[in-house]
C-alpha positions in Angstrom: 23.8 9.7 -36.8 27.1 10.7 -35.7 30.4 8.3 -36.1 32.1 7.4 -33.0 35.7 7.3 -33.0 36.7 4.3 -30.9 39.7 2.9 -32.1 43.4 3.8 -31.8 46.0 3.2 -34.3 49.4 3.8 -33.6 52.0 4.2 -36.3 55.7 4.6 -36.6 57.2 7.2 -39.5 60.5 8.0 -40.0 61.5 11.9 -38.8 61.6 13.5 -42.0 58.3 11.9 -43.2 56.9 13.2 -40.1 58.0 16.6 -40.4 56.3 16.3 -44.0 53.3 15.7 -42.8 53.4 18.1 -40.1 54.2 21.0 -42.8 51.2 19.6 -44.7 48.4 19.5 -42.1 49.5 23.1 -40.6 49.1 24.1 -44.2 46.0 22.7 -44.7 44.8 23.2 -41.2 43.7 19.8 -40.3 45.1 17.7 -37.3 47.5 14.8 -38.5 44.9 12.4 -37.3 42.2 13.8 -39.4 45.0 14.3 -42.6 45.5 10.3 -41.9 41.9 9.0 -41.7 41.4 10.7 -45.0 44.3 8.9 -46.6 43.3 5.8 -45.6 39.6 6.4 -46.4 40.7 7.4 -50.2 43.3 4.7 -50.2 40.0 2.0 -49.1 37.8 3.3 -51.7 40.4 3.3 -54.1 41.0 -0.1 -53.7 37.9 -1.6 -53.6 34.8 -1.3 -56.2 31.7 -0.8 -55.3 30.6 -4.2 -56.5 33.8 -5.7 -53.5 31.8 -2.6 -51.1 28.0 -4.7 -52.0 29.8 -8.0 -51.0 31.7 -6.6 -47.8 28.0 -4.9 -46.4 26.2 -8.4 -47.6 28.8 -10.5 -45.5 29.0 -8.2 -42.5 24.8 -8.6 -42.8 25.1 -12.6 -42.8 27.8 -12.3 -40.0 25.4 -10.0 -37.6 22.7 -12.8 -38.1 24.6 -15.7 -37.3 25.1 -17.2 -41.0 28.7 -16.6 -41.0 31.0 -19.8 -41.1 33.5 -20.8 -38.0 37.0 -19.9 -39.0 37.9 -23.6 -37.7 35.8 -25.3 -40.1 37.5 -23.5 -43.1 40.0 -26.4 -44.6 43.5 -24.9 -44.4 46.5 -26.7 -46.5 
């Protein structure tokens, strides 16, 4: 099964945090997008246990058969 790439994200850095990162990805010979995925993929998985991970795949499940709940009916103070 290969993963689809389909979404943009565009980002502003300040200069010398961007020549940083350049030095680093030509070092370790990986594009900055690929170098920034991985970030954010460790940073995810850092943040969230795989007991959050089973609740996140059961909700997107519910959502995909229709037993989500309309963001309008959620009481807001």
């Amino acid at each position: 099964m290969a993963i689809v790439m389909s979404k943009e994200l565009l980002i502003r850095i300040p200069e010398p945090l961007y020549l940083q990162v350049k030095e680093v990805c030509a070092h370790e010979y990986k594009s900055m997008s690929a170098f920034v995925r991985e970030l954010l993929k460790e940073r995810v998985e850092e943040v969230l246990s795989s007991e959050d991970w089973d609740d996140v795949r059961a909700a997107r499940k519910d959502f995909k058969t229709g037993k989500s709940v309309s963001w309008r009916s959620v009481k807001r103070d």
